[in-house]
C-alpha positions in Angstrom: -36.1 2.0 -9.3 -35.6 0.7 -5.8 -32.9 3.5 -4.6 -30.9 2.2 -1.7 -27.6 0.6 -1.5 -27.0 -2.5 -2.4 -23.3 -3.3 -2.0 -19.8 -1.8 -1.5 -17.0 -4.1 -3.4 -13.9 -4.5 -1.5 -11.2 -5.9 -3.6 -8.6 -8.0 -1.4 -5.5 -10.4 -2.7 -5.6 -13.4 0.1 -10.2 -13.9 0.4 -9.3 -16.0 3.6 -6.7 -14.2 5.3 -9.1 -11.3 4.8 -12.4 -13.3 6.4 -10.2 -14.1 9.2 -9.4 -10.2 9.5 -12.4 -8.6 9.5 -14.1 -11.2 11.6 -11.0 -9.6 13.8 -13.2 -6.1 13.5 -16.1 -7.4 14.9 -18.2 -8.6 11.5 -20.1 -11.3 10.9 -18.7 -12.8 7.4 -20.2 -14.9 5.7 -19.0 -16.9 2.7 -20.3 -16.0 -0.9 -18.8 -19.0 -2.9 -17.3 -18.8 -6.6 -18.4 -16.7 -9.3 -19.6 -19.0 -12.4 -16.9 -18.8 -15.2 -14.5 -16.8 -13.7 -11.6 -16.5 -11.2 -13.0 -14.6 -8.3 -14.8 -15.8 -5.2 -15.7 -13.4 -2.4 -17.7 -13.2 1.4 -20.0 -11.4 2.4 -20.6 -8.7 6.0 -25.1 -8.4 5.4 -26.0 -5.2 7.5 -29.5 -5.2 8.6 -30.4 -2.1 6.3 -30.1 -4.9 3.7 -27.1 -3.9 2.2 -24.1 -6.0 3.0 -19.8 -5.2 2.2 -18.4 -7.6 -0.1 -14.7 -9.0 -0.1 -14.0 -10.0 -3.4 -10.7 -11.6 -4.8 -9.3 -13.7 -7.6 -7.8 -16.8 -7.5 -5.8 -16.1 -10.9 -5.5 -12.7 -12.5 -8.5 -11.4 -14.5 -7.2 -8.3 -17.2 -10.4 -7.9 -18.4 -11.7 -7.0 -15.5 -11.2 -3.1 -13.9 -11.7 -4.3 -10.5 -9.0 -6.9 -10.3 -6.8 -3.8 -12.6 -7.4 -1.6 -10.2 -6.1 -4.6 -6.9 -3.1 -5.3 -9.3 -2.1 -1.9 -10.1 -3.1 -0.3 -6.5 -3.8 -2.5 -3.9 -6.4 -3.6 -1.7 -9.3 -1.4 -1.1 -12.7 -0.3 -1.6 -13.4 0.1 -5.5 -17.0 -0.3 -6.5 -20.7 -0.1 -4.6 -23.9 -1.0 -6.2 -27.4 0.2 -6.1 -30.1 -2.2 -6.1 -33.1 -2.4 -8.5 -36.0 -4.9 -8.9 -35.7 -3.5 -12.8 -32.6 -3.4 -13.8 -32.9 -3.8 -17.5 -35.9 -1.2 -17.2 -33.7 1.3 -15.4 -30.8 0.8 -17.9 -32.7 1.6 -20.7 -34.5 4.7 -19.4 -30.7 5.8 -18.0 -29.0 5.2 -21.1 -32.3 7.2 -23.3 -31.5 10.4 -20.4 -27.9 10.0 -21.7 -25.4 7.8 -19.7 -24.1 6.2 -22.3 -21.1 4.7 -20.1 -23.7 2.2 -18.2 -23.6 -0.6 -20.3 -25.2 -4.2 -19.9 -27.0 -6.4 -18.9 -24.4 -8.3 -17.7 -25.8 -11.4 -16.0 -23.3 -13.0 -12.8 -23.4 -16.2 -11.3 -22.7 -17.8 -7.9 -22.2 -21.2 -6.6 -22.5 -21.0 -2.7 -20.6 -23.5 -0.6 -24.0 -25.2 -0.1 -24.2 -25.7 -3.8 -26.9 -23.0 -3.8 -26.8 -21.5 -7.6 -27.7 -17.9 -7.4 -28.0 -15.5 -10.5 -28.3 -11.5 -10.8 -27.8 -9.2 -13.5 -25.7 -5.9 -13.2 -25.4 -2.7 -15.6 -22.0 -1.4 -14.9 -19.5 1.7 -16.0 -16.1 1.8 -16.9 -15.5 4.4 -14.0 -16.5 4.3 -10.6 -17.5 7.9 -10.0 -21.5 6.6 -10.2 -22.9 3.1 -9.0 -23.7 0.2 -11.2 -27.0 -1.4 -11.2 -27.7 -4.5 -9.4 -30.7 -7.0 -9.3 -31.5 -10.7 -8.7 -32.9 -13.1 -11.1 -32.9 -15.9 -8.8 -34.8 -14.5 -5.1 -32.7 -11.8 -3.6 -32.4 -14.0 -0.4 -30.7 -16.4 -1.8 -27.6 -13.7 -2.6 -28.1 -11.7 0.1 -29.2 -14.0 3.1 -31.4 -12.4 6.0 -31.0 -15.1 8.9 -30.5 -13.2 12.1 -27.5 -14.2 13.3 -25.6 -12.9 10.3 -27.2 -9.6 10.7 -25.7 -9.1 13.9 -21.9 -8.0 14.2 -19.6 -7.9 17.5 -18.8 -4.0 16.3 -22.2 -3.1 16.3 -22.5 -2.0 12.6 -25.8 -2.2 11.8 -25.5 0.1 8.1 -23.9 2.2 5.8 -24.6 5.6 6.1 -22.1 7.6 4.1 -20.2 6.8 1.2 -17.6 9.3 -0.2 -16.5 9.5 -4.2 -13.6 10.5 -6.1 -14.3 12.1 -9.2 -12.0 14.1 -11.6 -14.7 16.2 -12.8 -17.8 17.3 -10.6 -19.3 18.4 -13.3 -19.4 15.5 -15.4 -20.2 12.6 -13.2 -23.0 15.1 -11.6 -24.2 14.6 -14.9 -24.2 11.1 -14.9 -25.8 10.8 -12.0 -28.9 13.0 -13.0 -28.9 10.6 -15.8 -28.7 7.4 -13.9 -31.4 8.8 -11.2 -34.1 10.4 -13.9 -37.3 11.9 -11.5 -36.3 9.6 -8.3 -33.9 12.6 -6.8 -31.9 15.5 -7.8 -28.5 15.9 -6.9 -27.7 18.8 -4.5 -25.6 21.6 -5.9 -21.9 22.0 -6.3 -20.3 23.4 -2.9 -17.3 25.2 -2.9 -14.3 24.1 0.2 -11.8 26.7 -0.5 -10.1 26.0 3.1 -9.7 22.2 1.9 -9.3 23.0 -1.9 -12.4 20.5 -2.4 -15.2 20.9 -4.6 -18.2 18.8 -3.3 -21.9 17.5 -4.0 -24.1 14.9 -2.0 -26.6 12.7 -3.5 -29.2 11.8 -0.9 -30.7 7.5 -2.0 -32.6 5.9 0.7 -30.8 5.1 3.6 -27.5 6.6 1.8 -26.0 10.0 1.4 -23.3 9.6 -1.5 -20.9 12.5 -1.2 -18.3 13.6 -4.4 -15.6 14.9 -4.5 -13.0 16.2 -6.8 -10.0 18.6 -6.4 -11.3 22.2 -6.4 -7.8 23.2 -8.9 -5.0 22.2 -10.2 -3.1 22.6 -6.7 -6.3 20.9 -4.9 -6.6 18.9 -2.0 -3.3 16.5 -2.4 -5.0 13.5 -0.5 -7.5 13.6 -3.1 -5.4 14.4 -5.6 -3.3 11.6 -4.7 -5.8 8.8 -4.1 -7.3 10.0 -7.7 -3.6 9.3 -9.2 -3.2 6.0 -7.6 -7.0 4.2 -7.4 -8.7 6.7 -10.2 -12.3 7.5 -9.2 -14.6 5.5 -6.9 -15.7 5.3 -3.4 -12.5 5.9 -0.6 -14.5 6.2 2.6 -17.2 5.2 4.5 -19.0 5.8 7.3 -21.1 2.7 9.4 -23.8 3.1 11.3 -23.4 1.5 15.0 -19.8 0.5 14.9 -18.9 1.2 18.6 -15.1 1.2 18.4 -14.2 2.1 15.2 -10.6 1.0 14.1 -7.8 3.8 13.1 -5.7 1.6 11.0 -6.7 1.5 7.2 -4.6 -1.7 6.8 -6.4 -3.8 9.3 -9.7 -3.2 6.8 -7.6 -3.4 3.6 -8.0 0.1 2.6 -10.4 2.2 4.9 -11.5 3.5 7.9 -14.6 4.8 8.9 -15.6 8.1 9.4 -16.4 9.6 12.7 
């Protein structure tokens, strides 16, 4: 398995009102197309350590599926980030025989590119988003993720993603899901106690990518976390980007995040 980052899912209502407001940041955006038999369409921000931020929406609703639940229910914001493999049904096999029995799939996903490029992947996904799905290309990865300089390059400087930070409910349990998902490739660091913040913590360090989870430490934990947990559930809430030269203090202006300093 091929352990860096693929993408980060950023669920949005209006797709190009959105475009229009992170080329505002500084990115480079690039437009994805329409997803093959069903009602999202997204754009794309490629960062040249190949992974890239997706802005996703839908242009009726979609009940069936937990991203466009989560929009609907909570608003805009990051909800999902992917880890790329060159063997995805390989890895989901040896994953589910270690034990993590919520990554299911293959489930096969299909683009149509404003060029009339058709692109095709396959995914192996949860029905939480404490740990990252699975994500690799059936058609060449090039035609997803496009490499041409001059989308690599962003007015912000962000050149990366560095750091991405999880809500969990239970440490303990999506720890174990990620020893599952990961088998020999890396252990998880140990739990870490944040008494001062009420925060229990654990980072997960993938090439290029430290993942970092959290979950209230008690009852009375950390109430940001708490909160964010009541409202979005689990799944990545911030991020930090390498490069970005001026980063931006207002969450709305990136529908949901900031980066971290």
């Amino acid at each position: 398995m091929t352990l860096a980052l693929d993408h980060v899912v950023i669920a949005v209502n209006d797709l190009a009102r959105s475009v229009e407001e992170y080329r505002a940041l500084g990115f480079t955006v690039y437009p994805g197309g329409d997803h093959h038999g069903r009602s999202s369409h997204n754009a794309l921000m490629v960062l040249a350590d190949g992974s890239y931020l997706e802005l996703k929406a839908w242009k009726s609703p979609a009940p069936e599926e937990r991203w466009w639940r989560t929009l609907n229910a909570s608003g805009e914001g990051l909800v999902d980030f992917a880890l790329r493999t060159d063997t995805p049904v390989e890895d989901l096999q040896a994953a589910q025989a270690r034990g993590l029995l919520t990554l299911r799939g293959p489930v096969d996903g299909e683009r149509i590119r404003p060029d009339g490029e058709h692109l095709k992947w396959t995914t192996a996904r949860h029905d939480t988003a404490d740990v990252a799905f699975l994500c690799g290309d059936i058609t060449p990865r090039r035609l997803r993720v496009p490499d041409a300089p001059e989308l690599l390059t962003h007015a912000n400087g962000a050149t990366g993603i560095e750091q991405l930070t999880v809500a969990v409910l239970d440490l303990d349990v999506s720890l174990s899901r990620w020893r599952a998902l990961l088998g020999a490739h890396t252990a998880p660091a140990g739990i870490e106690e944040d008494a001062a913040r009420g925060l229990r913590t654990a980072r997960i360090a993938l090439d290029g990518l430290v993942v970092i989870l959290e979950s209230p430490a008690h009852t009375n934990g950390n109430a940001q976390l708490a909160q964010h947990l009541a409202t979005r559930g689990e799944g990545p809430y911030a991020m930090r980007l390498r490069g970005v030269s001026a980063p931006w203090n207002d969450p709305a202006a990136a529908h949901g995040f900031v980066p971290v300093a």
